[in-house]
C-alpha positions in Angstrom: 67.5 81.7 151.7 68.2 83.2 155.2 71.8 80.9 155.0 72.9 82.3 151.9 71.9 85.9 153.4 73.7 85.3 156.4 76.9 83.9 154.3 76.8 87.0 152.2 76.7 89.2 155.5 79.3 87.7 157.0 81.9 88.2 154.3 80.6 91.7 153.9 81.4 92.1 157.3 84.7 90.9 156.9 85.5 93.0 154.2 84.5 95.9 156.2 86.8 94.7 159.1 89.5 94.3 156.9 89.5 97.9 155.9 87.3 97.5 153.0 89.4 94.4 151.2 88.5 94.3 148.0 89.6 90.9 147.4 86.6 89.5 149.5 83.8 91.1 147.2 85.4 88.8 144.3 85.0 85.7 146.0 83.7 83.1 144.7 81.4 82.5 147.2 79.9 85.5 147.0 78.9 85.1 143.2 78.2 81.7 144.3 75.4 83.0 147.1 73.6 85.6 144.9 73.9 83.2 141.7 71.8 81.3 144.2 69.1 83.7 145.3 68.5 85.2 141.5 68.1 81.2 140.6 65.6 80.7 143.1 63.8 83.5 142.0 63.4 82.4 138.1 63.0 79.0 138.9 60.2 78.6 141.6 58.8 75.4 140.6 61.4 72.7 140.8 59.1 70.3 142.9 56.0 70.1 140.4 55.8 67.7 137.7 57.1 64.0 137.1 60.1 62.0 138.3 62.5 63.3 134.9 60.3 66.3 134.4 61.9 67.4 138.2 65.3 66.4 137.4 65.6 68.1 134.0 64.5 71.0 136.2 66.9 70.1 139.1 69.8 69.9 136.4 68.9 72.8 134.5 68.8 74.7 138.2 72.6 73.3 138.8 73.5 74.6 135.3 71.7 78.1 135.7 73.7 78.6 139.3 77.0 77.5 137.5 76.9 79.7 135.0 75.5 82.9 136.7 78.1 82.6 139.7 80.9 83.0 137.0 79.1 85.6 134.6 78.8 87.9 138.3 82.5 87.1 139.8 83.4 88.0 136.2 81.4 91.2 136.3 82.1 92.0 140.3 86.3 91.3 138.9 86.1 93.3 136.1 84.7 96.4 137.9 86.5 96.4 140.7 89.7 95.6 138.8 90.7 92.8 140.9 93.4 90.1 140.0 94.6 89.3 143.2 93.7 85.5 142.9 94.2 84.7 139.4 97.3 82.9 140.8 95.1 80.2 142.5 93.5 79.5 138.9 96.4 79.2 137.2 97.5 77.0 140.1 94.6 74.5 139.7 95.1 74.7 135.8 98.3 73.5 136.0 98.2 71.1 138.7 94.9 69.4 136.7 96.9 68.9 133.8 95.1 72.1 131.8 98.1 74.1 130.3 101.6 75.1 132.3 102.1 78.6 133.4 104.7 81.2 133.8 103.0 82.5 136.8 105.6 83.0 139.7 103.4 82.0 142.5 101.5 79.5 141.0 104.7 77.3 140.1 105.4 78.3 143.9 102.7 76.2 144.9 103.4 73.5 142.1 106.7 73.0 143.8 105.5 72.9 147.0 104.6 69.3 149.0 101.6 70.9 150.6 100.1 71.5 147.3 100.5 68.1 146.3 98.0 65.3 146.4 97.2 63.9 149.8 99.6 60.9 150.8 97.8 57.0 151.4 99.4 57.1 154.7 97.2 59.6 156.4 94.3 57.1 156.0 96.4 54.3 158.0 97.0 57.6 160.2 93.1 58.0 160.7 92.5 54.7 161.0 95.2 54.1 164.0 92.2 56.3 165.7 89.6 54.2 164.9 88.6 57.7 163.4 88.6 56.8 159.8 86.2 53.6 160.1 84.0 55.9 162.6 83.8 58.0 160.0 83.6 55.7 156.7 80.4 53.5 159.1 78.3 56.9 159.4 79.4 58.4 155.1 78.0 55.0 154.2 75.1 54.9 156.2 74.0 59.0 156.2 74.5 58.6 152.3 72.4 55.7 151.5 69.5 58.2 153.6 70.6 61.2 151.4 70.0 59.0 148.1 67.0 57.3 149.0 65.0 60.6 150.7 66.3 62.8 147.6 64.8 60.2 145.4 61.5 59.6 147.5 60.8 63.5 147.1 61.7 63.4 143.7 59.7 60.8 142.7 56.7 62.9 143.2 54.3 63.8 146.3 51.7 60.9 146.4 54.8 58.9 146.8 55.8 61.0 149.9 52.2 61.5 151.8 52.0 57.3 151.2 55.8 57.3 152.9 55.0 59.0 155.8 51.4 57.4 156.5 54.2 54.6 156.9 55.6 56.7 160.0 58.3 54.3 161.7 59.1 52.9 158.3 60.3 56.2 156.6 63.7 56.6 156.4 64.5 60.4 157.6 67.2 63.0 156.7 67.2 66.4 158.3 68.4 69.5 156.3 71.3 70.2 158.9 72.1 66.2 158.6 72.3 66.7 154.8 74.2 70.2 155.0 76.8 68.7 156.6 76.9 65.3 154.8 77.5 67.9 151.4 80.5 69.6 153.1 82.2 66.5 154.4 81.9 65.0 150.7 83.4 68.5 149.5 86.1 68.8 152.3 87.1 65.3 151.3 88.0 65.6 147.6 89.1 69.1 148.6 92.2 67.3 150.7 92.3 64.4 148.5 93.5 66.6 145.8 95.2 69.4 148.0 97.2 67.8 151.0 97.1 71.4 152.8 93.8 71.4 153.0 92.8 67.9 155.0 92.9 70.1 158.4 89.3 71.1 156.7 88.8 67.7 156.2 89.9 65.9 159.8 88.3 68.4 162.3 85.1 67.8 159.8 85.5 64.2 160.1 85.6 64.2 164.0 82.4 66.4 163.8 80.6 64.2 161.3 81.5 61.2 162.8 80.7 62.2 167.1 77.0 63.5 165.6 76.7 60.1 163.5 77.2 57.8 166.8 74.9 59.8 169.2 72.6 60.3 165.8 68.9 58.9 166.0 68.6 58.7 162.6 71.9 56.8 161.8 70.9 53.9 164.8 67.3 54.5 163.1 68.5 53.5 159.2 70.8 50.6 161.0 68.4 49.0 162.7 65.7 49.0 159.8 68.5 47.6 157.6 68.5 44.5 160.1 64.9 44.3 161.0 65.3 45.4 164.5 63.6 48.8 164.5 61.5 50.1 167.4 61.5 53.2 168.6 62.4 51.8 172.3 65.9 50.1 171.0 66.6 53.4 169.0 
């Protein structure tokens, strides 16, 4: 809660700083926070109940946040009288194969190489590095955490007080660990499909990958996989 606060300060503040741009207050990210906080609020019971019972809840929760972070943009646009980035949209509408468009700028973007899908030789690129398999080595490994921990606490909380009267056999994946592993997956696809944006992606990647070699819980998971695990060789 206090994150999507602080998010929602900040661009205030920015809007503020920018002499009051209105363009700011009809962000998506915005809607997106206080879609966010009003879901939390309706739906306060996502962890009680059964293994499907919790994800119908956890879907219905994804749905709810979806649709409530367009309904307020829309509302937020519609006040204000803002139209200053409907030219992205159409943009992404074309580029996906959704319609053409007149639009001036967006065919300015559709023409440009920056805009275009992110070329295979940036991954030979990376990998000249060693930066890509760095990175690939701690995805793999920091994802096969993420799907078995969202799983475990899914599954229902006997299942979780029985894992961690286990203690060194738990697998472990801190929030921060996860934040991050949720932005590097989004930064990804985000360059994939916009070459312009991979400068996201690669100072992300350099990030992810320094905090998975010096990570506990990465040397942690490996060592488990192989049946080496003590908490002296971690």
């Amino acid at each position: 809660t206090w994150l999507y606060i602080i998010q929602i300060s900040g661009l205030l503040l920015v809007c503020v700083l920018q002499f009051f741009n209105s363009m700011i207050l009809g962000s998506l990210l915005i809607s997106f926070n206080a879609s966010v906080l009003v879901a939390r609020t309706i739906q306060k019971n996502l962890k009680k109940g059964p293994l499907l019972n919790r994800l119908g809840k956890l879907i219905l929760h994804v749905l709810l946040v979806l649709f409530l972070t367009l309904l307020i943009n829309k509302f937020i646009k519609k006040i204000l009288n803002l139209e200053s980035d409907e030219h992205i949209f159409k943009f992404l509408k074309a580029k996906f194969g959704f319609g053409a468009t007149r639009d001036f700028d967006a065919n300015l973007y559709l023409c440009e190489e920056a805009f275009g899908l992110l070329p295979l030789n940036t991954f030979s690129r990376l990998s000249d590095t060693l930066l890509f398999y760095i990175y690939v080595f701690v995805l793999l490994f920091m994802t096969v955490a993420a799907v078995i921990v969202a799983f475990r606490n899914l599954s229902g909380s006997n299942q979780v007080q029985l894992m961690e009267k286990m203690g060194e056999c738990t697998i472990t994946l801190k929030p921060d660990a996860a934040y991050h592993l949720v932005h590097t997956v989004l930064f990804g696809c985000l360059a994939l499909s916009t070459m312009r944006m991979k400068y996201l992606w690669t100072s992300h990647m350099c990030v992810f990958a320094s905090f998975g070699l010096c990570s506990m819980e990465v040397w942690q998971l490996v060592l488990k996989c192989v049946h080496l695990y003590t908490s002296q060789r971690v």
